[in-house]
GUMAR-572822 format. One record per atom (N, C-alpha, C, O): x, y, z; residue in three letters. Coordinates in steps of 0.001 Angstrom, whole numbers, padded with zeros to 6 digits, always signed. Atoms other than C-alpha are relative to their C-alpha. Example, Ala and Ser with C-alpha at 12.3 -4.5 7.8 and 13.67 -1.06 7.14 Angstrom:
+000890-001190+000000ALA
+012300-004500+007800ALA
+000900+001200+000000ALA
+001936+001181+000665ALA
-000820-001190-000060SER
+013670-001060+007140SER
-000770+001090+000730SER
-000261+002198+000899SER
//
This chain:
-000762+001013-000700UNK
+068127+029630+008572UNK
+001448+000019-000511UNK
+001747+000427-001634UNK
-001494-000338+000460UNK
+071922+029533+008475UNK
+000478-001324+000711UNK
+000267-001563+001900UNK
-001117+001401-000096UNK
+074317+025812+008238UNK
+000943+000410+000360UNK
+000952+001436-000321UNK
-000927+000241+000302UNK
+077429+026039+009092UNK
+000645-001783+000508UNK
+000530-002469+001524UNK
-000291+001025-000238UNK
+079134+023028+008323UNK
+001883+000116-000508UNK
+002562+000907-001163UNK
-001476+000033-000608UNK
+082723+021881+009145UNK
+000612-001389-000819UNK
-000014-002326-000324UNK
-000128+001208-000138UNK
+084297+018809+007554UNK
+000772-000474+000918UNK
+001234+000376+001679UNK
-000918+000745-001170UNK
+086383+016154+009887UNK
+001453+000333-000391UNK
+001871+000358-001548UNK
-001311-000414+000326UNK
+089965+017190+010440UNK
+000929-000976-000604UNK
+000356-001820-001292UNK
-000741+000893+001014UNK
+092739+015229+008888UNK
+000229-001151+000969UNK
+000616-000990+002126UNK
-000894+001000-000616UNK
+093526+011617+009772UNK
+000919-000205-000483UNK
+001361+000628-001274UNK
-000749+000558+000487UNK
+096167+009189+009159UNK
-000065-000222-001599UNK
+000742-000087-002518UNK
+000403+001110+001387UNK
+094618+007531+006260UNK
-000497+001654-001093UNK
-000419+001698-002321UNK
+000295-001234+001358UNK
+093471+011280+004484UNK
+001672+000653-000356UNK
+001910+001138-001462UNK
-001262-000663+000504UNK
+097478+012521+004730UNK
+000363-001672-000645UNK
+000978-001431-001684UNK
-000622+000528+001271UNK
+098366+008892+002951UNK
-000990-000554-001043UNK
-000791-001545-001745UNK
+000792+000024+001444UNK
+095116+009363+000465UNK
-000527-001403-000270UNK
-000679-001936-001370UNK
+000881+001048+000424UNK
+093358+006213+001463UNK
-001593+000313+000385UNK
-002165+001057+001182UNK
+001863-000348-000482UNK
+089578+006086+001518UNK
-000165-000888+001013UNK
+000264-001977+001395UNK
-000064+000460-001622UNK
+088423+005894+004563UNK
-001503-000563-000380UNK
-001838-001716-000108UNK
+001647+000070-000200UNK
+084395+006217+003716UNK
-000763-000250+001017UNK
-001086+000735+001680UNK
+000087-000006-001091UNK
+082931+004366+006346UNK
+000945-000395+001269UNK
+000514-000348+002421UNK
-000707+000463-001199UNK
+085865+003128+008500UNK
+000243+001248+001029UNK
+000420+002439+000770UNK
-000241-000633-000962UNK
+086301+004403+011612UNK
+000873+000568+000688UNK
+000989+000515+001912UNK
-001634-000822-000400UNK
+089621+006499+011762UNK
+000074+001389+000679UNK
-000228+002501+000247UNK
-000422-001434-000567UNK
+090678+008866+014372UNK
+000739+001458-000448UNK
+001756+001427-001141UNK
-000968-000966-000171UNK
+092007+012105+014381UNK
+001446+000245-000066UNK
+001989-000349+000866UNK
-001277+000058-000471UNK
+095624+012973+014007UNK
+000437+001083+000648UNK
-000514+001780+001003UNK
-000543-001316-000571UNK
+097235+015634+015409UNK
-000242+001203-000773UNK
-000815+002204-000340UNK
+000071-001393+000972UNK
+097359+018087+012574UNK
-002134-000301-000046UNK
-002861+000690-000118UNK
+001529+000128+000479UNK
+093380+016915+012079UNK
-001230+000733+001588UNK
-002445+000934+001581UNK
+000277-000456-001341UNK
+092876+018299+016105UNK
-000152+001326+000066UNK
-001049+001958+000623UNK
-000262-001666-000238UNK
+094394+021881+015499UNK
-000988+000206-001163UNK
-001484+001328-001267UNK
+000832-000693+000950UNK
+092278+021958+012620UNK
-001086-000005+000308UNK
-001508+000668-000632UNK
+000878+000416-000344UNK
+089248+021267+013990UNK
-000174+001292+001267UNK
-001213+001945+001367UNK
-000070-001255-001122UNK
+090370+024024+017299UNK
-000334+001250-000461UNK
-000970+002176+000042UNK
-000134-001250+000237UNK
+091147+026253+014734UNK
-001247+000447-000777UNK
-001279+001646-001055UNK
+001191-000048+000593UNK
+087506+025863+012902UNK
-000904+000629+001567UNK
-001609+001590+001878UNK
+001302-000417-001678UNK
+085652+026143+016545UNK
+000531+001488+000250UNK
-000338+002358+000315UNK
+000123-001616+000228UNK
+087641+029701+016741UNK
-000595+000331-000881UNK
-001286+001321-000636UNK
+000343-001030+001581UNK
+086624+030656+013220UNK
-001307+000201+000356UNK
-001846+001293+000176UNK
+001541-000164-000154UNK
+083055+029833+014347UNK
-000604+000948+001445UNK
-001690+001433+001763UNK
+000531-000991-001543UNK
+083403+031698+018000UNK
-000245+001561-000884UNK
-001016+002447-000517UNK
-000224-001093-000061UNK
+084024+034378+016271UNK
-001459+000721-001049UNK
-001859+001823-001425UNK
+001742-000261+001399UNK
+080527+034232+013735UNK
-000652-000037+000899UNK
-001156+001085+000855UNK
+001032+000470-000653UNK
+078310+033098+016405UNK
+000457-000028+001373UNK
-000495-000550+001953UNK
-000616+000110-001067UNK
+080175+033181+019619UNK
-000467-000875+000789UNK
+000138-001830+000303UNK
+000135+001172-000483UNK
+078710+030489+022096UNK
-001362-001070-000938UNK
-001622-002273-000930UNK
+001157+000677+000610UNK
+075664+029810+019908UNK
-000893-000811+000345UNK
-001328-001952+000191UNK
+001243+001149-000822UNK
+073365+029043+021718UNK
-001983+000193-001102UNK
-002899-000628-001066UNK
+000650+000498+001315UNK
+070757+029779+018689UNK
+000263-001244-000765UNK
-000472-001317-001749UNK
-000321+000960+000941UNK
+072136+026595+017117UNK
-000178-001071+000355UNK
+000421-001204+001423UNK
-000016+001331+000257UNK
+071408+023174+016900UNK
+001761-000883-000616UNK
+002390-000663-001651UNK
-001381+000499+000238UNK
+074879+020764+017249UNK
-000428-000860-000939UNK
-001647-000697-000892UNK
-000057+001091+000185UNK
+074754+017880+015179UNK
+001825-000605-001174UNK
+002571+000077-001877UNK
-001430+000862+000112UNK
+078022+015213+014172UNK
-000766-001237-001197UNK
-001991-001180-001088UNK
-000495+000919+000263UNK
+078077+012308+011954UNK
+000266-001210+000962UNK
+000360-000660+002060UNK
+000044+001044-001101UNK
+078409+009195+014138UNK
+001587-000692-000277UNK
+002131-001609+000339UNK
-001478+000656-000167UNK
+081861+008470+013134UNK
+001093+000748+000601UNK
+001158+001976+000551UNK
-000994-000505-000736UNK
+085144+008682+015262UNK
+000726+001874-000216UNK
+000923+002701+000675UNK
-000812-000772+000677UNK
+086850+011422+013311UNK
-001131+001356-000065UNK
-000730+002510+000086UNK
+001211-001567+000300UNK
+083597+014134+012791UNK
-000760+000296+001584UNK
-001309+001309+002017UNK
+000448-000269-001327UNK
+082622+013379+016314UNK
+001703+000821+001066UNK
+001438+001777+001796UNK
-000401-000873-000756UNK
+085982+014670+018089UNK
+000231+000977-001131UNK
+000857+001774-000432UNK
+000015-001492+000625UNK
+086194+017530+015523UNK
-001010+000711+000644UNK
-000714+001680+001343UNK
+000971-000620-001214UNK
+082891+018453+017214UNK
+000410+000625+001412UNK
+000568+001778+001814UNK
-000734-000496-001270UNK
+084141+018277+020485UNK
+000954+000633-000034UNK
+000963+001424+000909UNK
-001632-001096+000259UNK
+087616+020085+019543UNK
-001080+001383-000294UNK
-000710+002246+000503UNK
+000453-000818+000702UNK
+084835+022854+017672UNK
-001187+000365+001692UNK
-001524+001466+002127UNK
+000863-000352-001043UNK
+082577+022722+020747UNK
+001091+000758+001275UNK
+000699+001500+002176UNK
-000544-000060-001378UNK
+085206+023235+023226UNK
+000628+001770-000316UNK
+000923+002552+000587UNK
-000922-001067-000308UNK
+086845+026395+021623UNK
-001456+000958+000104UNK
-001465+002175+000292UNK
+001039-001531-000232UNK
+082970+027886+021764UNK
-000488-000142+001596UNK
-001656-000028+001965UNK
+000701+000005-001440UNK
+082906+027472+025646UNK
-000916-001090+000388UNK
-001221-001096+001580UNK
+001438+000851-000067UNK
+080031+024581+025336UNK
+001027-001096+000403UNK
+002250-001110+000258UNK
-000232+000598-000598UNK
+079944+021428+027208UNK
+000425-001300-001430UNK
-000444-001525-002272UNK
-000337+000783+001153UNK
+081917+018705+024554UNK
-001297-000906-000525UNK
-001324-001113-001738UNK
+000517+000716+000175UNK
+078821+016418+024812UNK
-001368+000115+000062UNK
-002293-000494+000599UNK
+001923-000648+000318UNK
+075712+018399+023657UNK
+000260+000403-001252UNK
+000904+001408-001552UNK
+000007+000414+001323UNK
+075255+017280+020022UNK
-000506-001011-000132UNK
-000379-001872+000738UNK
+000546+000752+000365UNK
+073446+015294+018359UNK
+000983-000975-000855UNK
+002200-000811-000936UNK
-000562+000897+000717UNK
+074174+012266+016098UNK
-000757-000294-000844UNK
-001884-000696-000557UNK
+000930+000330+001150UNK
+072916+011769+012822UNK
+000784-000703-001344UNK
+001533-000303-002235UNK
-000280+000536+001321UNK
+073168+008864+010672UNK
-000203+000021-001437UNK
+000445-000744-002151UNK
-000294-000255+001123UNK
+072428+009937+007637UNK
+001071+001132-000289UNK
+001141+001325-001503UNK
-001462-000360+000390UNK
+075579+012015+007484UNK
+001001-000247+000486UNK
+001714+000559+001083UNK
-000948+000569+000482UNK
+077869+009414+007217UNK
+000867+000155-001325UNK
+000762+000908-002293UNK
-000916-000849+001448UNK
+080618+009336+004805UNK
-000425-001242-000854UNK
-000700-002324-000334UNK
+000074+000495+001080UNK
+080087+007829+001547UNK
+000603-001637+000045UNK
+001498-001731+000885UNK
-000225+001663-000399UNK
+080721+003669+001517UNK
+000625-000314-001477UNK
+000085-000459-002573UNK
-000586+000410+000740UNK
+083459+002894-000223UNK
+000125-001475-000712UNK
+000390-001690-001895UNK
+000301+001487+000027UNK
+083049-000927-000031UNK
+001155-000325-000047UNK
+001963+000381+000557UNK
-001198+000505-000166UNK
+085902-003016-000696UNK
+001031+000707-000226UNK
+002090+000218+000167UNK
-001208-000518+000253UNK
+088198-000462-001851UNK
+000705+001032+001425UNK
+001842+001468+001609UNK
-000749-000443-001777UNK
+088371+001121+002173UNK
+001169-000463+000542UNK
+001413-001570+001022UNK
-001331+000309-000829UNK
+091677+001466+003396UNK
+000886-000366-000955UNK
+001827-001105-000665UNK
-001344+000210+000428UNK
+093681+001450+000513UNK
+000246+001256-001297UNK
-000448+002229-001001UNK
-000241-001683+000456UNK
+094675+004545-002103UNK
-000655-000715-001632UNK
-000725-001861-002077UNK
-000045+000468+001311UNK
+093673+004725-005566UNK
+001123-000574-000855UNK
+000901-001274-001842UNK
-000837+000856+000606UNK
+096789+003609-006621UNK
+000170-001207+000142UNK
+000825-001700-000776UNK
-000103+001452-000661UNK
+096730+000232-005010UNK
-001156-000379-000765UNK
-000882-001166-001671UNK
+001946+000318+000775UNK
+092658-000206-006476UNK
+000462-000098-001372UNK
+000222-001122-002012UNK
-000360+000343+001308UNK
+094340+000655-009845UNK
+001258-001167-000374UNK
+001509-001578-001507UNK
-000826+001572+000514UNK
+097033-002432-009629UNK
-001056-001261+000130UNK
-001325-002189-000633UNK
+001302+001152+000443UNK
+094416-004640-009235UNK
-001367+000199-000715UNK
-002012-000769-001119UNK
+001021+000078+000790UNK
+091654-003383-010868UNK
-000288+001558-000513UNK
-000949+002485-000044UNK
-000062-000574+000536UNK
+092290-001421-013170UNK
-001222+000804-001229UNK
-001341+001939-001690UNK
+001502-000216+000739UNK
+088882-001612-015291UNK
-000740+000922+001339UNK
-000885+002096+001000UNK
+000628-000852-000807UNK
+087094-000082-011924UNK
+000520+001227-000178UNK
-000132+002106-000742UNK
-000420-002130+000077UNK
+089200+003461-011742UNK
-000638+000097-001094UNK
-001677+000755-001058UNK
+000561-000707+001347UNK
+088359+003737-015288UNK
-001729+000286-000183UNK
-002185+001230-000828UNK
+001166-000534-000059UNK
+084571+003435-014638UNK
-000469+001058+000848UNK
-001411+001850+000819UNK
+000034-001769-001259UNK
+085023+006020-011773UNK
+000415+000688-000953UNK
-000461+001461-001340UNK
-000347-001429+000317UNK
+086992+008232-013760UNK
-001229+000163-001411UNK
-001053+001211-002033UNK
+000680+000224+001253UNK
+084489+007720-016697UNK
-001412+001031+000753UNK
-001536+002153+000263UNK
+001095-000621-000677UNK
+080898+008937-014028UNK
+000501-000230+001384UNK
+000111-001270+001913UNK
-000218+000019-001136UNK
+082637+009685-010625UNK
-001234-000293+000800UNK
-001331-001345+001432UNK
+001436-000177-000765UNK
+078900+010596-009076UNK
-000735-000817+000388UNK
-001277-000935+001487UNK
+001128+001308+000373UNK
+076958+007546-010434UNK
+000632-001250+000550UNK
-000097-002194+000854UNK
-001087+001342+000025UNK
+080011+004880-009758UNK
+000090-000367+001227UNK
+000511+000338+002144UNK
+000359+000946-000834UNK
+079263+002193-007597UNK
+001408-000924+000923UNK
+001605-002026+000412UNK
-001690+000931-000088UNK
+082884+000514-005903UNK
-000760-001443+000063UNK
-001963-001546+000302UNK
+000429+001141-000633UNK
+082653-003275-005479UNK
-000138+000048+001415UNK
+000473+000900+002060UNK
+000523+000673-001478UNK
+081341-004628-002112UNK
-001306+000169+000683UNK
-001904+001230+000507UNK
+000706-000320-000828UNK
+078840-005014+000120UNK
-000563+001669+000660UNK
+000301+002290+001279UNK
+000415-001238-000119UNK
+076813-001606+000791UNK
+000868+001290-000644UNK
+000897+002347-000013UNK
-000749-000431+000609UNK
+078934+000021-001379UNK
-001235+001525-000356UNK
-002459+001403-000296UNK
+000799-000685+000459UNK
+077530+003377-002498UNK
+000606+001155-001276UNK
+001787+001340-001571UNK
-000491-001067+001048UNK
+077640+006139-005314UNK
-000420+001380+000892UNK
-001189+001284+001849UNK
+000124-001024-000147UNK
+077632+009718-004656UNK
-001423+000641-000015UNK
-001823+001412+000857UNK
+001445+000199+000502UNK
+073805+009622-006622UNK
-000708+000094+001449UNK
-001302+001053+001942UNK
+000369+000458-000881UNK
+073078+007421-003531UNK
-000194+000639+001284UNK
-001253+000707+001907UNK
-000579-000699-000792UNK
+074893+009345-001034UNK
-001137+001167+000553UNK
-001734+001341+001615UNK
+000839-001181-000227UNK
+072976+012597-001978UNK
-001259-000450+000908UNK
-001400+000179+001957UNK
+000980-000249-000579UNK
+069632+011180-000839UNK
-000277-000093+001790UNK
-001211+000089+002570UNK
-000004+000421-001232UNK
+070536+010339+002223UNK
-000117+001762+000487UNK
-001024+002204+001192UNK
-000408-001103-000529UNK
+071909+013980+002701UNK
-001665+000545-000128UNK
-002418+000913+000774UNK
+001406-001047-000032UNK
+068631+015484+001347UNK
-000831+000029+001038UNK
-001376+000966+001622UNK
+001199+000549-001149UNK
+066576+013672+003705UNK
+000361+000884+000961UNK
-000381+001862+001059UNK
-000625-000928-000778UNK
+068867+015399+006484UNK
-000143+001504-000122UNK
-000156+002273+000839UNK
-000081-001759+000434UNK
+068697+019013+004638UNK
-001188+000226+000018UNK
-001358+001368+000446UNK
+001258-000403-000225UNK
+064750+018855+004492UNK
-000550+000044+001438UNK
-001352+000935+001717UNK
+000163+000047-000923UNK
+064407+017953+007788UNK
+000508+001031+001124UNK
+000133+000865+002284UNK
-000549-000937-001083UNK
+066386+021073+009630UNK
-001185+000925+000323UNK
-002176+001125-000378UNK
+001317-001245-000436UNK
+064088+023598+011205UNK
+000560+001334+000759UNK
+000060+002361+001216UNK
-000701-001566-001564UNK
+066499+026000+013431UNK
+002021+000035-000827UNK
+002739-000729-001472UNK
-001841-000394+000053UNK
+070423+027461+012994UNK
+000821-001587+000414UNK
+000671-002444+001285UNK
-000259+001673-000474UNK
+072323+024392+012830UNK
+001645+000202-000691UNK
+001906+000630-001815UNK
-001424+000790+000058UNK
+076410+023328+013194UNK
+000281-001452-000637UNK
-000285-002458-000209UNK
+000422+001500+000760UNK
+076949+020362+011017UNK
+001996+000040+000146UNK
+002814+000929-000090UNK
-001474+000103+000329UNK
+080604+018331+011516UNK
-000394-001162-001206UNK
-001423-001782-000934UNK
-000025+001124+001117UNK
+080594+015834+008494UNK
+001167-000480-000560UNK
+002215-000754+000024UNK
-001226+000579+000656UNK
+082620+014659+005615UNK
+000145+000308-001402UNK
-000966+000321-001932UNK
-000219-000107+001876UNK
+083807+015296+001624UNK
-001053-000158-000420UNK
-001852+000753-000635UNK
+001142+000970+001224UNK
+081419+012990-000212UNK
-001565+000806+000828UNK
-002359+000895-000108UNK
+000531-000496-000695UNK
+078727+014788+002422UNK
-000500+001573-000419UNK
-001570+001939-000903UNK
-000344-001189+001086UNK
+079712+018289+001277UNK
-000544+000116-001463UNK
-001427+000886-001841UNK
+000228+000019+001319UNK
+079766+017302-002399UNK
-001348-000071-000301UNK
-001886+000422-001292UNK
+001196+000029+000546UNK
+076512+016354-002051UNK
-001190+001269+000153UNK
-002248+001374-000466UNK
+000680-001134-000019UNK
+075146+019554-000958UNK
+000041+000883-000585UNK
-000844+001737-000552UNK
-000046-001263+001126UNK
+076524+021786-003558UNK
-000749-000542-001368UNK
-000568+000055-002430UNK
+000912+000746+001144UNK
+074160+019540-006004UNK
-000721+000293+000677UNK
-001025+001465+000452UNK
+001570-000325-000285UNK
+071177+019628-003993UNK
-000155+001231+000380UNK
-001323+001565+000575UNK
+000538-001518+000063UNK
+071414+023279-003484UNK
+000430+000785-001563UNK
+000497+002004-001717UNK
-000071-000460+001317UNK
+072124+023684-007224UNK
+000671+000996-000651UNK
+000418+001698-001630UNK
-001574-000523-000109UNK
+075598+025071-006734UNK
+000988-000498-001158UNK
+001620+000289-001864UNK
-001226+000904+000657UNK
+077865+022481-008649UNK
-001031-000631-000922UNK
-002234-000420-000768UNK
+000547+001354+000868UNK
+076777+019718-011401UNK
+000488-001086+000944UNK
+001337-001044+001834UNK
-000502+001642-000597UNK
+077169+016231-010203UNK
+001432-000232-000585UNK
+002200-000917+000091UNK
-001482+000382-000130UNK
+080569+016191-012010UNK
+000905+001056+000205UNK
+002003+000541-000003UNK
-000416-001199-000404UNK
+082041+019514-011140UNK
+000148-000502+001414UNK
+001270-000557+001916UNK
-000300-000076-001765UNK
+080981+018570-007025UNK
+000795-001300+000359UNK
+001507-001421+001356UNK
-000807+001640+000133UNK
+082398+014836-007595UNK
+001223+000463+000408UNK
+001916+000110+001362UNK
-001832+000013+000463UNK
+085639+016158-008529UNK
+000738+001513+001086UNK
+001842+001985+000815UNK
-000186-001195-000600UNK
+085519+019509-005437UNK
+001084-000920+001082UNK
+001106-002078+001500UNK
-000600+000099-000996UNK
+088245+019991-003149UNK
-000394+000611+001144UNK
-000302+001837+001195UNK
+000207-000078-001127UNK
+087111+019909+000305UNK
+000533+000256+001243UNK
+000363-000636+002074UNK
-001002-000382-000614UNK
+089256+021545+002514UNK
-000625+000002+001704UNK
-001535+000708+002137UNK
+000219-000379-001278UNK
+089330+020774+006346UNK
+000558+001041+001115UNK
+000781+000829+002307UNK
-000060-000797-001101UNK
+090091+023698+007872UNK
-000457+001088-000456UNK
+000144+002137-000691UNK
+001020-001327+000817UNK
+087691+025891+006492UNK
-001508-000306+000516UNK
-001969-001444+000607UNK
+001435+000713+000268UNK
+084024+026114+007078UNK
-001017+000604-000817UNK
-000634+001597-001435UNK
+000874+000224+001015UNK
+081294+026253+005133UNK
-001598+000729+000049UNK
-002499+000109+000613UNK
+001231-000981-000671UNK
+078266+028960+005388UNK
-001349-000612-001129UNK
-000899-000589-002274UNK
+001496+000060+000676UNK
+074720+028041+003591UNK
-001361+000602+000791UNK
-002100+000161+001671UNK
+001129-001163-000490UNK
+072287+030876+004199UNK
-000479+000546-001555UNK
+000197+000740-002565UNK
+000965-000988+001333UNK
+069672+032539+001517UNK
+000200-001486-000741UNK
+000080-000950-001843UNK
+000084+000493+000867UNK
+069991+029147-000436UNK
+001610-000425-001202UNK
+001734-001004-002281UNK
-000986-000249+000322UNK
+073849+029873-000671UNK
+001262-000819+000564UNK
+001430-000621+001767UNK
-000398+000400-000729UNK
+076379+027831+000064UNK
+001560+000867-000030UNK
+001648+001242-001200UNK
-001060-001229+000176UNK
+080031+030322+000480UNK
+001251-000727+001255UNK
+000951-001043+002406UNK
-001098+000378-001101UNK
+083591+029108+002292UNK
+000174+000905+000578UNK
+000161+002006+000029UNK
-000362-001382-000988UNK
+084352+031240+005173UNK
+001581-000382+000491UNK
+002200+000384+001230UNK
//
């Protein structure tokens, strides 16, 4: 079986480095061409792929990357699935504002992030850790059965180079996730293309 997975192209809020986690932020322009220019990278592995299983994330931003990634392989924008367990990571109260802003007011929190990124819980309501995160993903990664397109997110990613026993939990914490790249896992391997 062969993943490829894509993360969501750039919004507003990733070029001024606020966490988005779960909020629901569009696309920007530069986050569009990147997303076009991923659906070439993938015409050109798999060309319409019709071996593959689509599936998206249910948020704004991983769903039109899809469609931008569907459209440059010829396919109809709106044949994909939706799967909530790969959502992005739940920042809780600290959504929508940068780590620098989180560290003028609470300055004791960064320090327990930077102390166990993986394990570290933000304040708020459904708030989650990375720990957390993973099982969600696993659930999702045991469950595939066929060639499968995955659009997702960072914290999403990170968690798969742990459960395929790629990264440590603080090594994948701390990975840069680059959206305009994608992401091959075949043989048990996961490799940037």
């Amino acid at each position: 079986m062969i993943i490829y997975l894509a993360r969501h192209g750039q919004t507003d809020w990733n070029a001024e480095e606020r966490l988005q986690g779960q909020k629901d932020i569009p696309l920007n322009d530069k986050g569009k061409a990147q997303a076009s220019g991923n659906g070439r990278r993938l015409f050109s592995l798999i060309g319409r792929g019709d071996d593959f299983a689509f599936v998206s994330s249910p948020l704004t931003r991983t769903r039109q990357t899809m469609e931008c990634m569907l459209e440059a392989l010829g396919r109809p924008g709106d044949r994909y699935e939706i799967d909530d367990r790969l959502v992005e990571i739940s920042f809780g109260d600290w959504e929508g504002r940068t780590l620098a802003e989180v560290f003028r007011t609470e300055p004791e929190g960064i320090a327990e992030r930077d102390a166990d990124k993986w394990n570290f819980i933000p304040p708020g309501d459904n708030a989650e850790s990375y720990e957390i995160l993973s099982w969600r993903v696993g659930s999702w990664l045991r469950a595939l059965e066929r060639n499968t397109v995955c659009v997702c997110h960072g914290g999403v990613i990170r968690c798969l180079f742990v459960l395929t026993g790629q990264e440590s939990n603080h090594e994948a914490a701390h990975l840069d996730i680059p959206q305009d790249r994608l992401l091959r896992f075949e043989n048990g391997k996961l490799e940037w293309i």
